[in-house]
SEPAKOL-775946 format. One line per 10 residues: for each residue z, y, x of N, C-alpha, C. Coordinates in pm, 1 decimal, decimal comma, always signed. Last residue first. Example, Ala and Ser with C-alpha at 12.3 -4.5 7.8 and 13.67 -1.06 7.14 Angstrom:
BEGIN
+708,0 -225,0 +1285,0 +714,0 -106,0 +1367,0 +787,0 +3,0 +1290,0  +780,0 -569,0 +1319,0 +780,0 -450,0 +1230,0 +780,0 -330,0 +1320,0
This chain:
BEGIN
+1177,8 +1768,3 +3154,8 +1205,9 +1870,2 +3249,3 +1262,4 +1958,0 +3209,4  +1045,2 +1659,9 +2932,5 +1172,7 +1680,0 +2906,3 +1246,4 +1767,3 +3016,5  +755,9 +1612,4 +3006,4 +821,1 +1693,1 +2948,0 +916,0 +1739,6 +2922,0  +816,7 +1348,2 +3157,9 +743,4 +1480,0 +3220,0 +766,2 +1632,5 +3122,3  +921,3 +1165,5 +3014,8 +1035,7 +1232,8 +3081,5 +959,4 +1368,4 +3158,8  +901,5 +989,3 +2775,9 +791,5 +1110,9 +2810,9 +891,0 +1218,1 +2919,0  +992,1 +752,4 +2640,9 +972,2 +764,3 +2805,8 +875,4 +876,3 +2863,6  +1022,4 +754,3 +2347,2 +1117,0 +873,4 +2416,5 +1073,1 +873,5 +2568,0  +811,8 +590,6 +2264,6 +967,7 +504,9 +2264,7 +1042,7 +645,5 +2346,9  +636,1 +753,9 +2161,1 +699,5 +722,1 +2053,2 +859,6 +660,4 +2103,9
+530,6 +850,1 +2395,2 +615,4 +979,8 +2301,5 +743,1 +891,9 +2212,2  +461,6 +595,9 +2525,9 +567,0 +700,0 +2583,6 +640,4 +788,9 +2495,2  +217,3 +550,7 +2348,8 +344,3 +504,0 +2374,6 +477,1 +536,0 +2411,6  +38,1 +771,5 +2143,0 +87,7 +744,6 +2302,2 +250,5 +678,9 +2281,9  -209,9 +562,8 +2025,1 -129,9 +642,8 +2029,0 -59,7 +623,1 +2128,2  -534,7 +548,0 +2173,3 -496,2 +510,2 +2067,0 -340,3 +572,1 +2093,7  -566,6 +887,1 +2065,1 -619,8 +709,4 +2008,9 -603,8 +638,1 +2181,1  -425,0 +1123,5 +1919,9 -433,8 +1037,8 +2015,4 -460,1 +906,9 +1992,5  -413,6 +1534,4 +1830,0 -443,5 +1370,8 +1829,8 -455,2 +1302,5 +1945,3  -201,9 +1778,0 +1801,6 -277,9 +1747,7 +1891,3 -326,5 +1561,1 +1847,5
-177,8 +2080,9 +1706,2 -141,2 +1984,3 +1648,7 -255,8 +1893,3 +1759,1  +33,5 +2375,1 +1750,4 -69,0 +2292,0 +1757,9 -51,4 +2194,0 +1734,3  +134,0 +2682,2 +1798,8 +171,3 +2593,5 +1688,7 +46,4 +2512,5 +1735,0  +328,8 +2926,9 +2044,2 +260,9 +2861,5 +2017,9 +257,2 +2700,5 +1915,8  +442,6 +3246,1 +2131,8 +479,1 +3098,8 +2073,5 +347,6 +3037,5 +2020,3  +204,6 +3313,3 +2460,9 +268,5 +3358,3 +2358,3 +330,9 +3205,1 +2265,5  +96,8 +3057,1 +2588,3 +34,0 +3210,5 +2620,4 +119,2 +3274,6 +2479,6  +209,2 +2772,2 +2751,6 +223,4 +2833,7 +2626,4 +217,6 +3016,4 +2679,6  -9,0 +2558,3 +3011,5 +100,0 +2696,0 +2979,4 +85,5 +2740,6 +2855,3  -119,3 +2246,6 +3112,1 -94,8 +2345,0 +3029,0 +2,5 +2420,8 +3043,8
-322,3 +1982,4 +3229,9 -213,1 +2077,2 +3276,0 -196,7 +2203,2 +3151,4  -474,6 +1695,3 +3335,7 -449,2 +1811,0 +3238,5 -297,7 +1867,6 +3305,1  -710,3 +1420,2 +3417,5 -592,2 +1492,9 +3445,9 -594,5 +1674,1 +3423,0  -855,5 +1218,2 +3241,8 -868,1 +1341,7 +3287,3 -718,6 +1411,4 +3280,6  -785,0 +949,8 +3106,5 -740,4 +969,2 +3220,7 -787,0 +1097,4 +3281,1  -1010,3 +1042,8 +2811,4 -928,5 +932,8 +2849,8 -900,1 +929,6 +3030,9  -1083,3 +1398,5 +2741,9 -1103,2 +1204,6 +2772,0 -982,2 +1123,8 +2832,3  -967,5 +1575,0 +2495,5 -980,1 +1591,3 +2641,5 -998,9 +1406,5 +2686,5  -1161,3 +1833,1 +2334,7 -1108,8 +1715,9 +2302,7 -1123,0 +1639,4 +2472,0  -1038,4 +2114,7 +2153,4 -1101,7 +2039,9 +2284,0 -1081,0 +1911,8 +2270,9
-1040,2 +2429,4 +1939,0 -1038,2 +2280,2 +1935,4 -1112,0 +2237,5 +2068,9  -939,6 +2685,2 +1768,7 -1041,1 +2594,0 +1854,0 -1010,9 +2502,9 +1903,3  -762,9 +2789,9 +1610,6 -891,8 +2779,9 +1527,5 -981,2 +2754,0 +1634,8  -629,5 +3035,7 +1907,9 -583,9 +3000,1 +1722,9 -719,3 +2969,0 +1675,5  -823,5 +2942,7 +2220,1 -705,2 +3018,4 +2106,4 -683,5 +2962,2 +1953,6  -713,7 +2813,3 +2526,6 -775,0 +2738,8 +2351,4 -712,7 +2866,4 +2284,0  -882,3 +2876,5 +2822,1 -750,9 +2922,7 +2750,0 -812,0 +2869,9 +2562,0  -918,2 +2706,0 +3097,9 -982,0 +2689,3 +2994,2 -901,4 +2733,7 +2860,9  -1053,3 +2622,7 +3442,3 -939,2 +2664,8 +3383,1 -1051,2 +2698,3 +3209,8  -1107,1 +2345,2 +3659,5 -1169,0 +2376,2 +3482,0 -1021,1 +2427,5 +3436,4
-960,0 +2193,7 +3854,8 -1077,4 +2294,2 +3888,8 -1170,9 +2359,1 +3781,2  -727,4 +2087,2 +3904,7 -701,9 +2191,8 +3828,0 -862,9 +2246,8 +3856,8  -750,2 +1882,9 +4084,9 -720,4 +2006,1 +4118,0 -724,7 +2148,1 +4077,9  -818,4 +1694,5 +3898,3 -712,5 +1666,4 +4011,8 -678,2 +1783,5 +4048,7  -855,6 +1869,0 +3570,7 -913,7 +1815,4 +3677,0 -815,4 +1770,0 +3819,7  -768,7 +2148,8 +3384,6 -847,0 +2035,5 +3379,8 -887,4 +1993,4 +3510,0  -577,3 +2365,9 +3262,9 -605,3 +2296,5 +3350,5 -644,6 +2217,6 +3367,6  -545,3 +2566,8 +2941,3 -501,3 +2474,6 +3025,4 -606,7 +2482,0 +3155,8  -320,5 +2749,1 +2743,5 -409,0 +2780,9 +2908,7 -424,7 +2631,1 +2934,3  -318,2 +2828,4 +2403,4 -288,3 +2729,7 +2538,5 -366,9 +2779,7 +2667,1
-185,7 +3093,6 +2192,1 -301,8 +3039,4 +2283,9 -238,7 +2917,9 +2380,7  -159,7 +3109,1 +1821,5 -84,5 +3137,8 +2013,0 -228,7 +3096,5 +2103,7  -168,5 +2858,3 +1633,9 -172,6 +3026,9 +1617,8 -115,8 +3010,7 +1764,9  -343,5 +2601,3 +1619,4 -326,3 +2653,3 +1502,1 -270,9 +2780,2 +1530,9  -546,5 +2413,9 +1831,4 -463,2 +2508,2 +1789,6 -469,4 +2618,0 +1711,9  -564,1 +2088,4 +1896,5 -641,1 +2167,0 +1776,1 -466,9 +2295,2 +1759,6  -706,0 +1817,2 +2087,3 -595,7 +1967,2 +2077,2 -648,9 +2103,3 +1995,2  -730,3 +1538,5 +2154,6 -782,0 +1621,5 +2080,0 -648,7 +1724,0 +2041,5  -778,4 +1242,8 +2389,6 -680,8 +1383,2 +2324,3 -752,4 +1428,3 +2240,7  -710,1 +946,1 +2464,6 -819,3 +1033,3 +2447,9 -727,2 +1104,5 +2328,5
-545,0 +758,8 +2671,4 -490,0 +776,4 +2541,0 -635,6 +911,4 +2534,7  -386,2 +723,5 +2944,8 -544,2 +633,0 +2889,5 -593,9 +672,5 +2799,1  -335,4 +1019,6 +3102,0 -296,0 +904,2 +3036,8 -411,8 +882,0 +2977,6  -192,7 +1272,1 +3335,0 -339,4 +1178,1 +3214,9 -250,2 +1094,7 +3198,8  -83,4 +1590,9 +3444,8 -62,7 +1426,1 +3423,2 -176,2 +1380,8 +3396,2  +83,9 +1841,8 +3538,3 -25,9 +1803,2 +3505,0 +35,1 +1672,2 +3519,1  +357,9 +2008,4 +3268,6 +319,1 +1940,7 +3404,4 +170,7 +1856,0 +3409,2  +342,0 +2257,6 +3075,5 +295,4 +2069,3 +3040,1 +247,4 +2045,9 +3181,2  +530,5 +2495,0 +3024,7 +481,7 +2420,3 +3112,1 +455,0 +2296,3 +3072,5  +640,9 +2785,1 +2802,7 +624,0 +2627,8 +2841,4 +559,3 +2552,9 +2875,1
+581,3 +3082,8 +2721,0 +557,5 +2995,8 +2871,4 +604,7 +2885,4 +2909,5  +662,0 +3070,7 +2418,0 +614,0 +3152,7 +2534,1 +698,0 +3050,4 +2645,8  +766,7 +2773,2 +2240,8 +810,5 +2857,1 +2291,3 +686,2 +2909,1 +2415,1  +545,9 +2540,3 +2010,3 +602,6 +2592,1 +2195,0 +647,2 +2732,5 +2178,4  +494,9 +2263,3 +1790,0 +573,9 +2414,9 +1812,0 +646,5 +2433,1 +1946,6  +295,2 +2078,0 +1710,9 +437,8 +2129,1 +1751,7 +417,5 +2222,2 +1794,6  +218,4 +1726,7 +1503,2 +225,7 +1872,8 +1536,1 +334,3 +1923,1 +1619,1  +7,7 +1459,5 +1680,1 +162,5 +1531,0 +1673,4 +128,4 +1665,0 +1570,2  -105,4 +1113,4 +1510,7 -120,0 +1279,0 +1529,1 +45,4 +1328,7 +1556,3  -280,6 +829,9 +1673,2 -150,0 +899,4 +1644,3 -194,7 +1103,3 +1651,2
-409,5 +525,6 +1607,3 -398,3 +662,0 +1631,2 -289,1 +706,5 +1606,7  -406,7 +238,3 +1514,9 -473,7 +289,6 +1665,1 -477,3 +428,5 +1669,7  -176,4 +229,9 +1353,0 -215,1 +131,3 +1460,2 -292,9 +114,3 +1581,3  -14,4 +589,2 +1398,4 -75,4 +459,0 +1279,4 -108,9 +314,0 +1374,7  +200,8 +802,6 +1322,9 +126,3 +700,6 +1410,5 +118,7 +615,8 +1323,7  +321,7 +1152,8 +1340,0 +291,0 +1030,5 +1248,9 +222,6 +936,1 +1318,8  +581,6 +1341,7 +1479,1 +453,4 +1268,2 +1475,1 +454,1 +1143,3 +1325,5  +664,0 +1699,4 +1564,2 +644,3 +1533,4 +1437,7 +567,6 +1476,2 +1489,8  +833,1 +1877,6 +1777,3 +735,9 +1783,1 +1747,8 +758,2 +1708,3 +1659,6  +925,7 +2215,1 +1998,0 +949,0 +2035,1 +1895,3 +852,4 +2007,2 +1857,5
+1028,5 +2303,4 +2284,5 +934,8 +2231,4 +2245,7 +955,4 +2154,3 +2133,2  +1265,4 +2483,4 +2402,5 +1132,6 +2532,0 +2359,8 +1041,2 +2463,6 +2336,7  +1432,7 +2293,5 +2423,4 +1482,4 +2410,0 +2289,9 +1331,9 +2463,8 +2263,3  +1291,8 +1953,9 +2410,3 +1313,5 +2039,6 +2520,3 +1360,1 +2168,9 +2375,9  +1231,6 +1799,9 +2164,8 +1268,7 +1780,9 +2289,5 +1270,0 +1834,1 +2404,6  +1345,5 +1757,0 +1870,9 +1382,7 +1879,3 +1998,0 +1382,1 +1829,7 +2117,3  +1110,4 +1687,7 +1598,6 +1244,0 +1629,8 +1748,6 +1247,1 +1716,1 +1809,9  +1170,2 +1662,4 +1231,9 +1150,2 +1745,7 +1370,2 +1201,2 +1726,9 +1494,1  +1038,8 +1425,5 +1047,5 +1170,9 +1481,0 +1096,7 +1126,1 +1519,2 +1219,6  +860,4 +1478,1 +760,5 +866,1 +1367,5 +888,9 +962,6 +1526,7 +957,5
+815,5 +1680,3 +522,4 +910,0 +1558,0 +541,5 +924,7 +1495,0 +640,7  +676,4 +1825,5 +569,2 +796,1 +1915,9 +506,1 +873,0 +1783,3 +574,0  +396,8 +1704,7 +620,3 +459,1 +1722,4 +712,7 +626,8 +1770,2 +685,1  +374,1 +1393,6 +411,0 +363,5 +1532,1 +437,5 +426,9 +1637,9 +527,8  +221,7 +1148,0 +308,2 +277,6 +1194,2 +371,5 +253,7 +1343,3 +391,9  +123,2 +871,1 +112,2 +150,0 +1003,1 +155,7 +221,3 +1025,1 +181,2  +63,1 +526,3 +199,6 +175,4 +599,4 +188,4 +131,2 +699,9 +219,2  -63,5 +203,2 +71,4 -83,4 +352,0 +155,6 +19,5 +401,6 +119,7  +0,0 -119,0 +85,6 +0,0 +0,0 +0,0 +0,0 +123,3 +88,7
């Protein structure tokens, strides 16, 4: 049986004061939304997991590549979609609301082992 859902209802995590997040996950995807505090750092990383970063008001900066060599600011109402092991990097350009997808979903978020963020 399907189940609606709505964001009012899936429970908000604090995981850092300037970072929270919902997620919903399904069997091969997963969506976050969340909410950044001005100038919160997304250490660079990848993962297997193919992105899609859809921001809803603020801007992202990011960083694309081993050496950061694709700078690339997303504003409110644009959208990237970043591949599978391309190493990323991000700064919150004012508060920032986005909602980001992941196929298939990221493991790490769901069991808490996302310790790059929690910095």
């Amino acid at each position: 049986m399907l189940e609606k859902l709505s964001w009012d209802t899936i429970p908000v995590e604090e995981v850092t004061p300037s970072m929270h997040r919902q997620i919903i996950a399904g069997e091969k995807m997963m969506i976050a939304k969340m909410k950044f505090k001005d100038g919160f750092e997304v250490p660079l990383h990848h993962h297997e997991n193919e992105q899609i970063t859809h921001v809803i008001s603020g801007t992202i900066r990011f960083w694309f590549g081993e050496n950061k060599e694709q700078i690339m600011d997303l504003n409110a109402g644009e959208t990237v979609v970043i591949p599978s092991n391309l190493p990323h990097a991000a700064v919150m350009v004012g508060d920032v609301e986005e909602i980001d997808s992941w196929a298939p979903p990221r493991q790490d978020w769901l069991d808490g082992t996302d310790d790059y963020l929690r910095k």
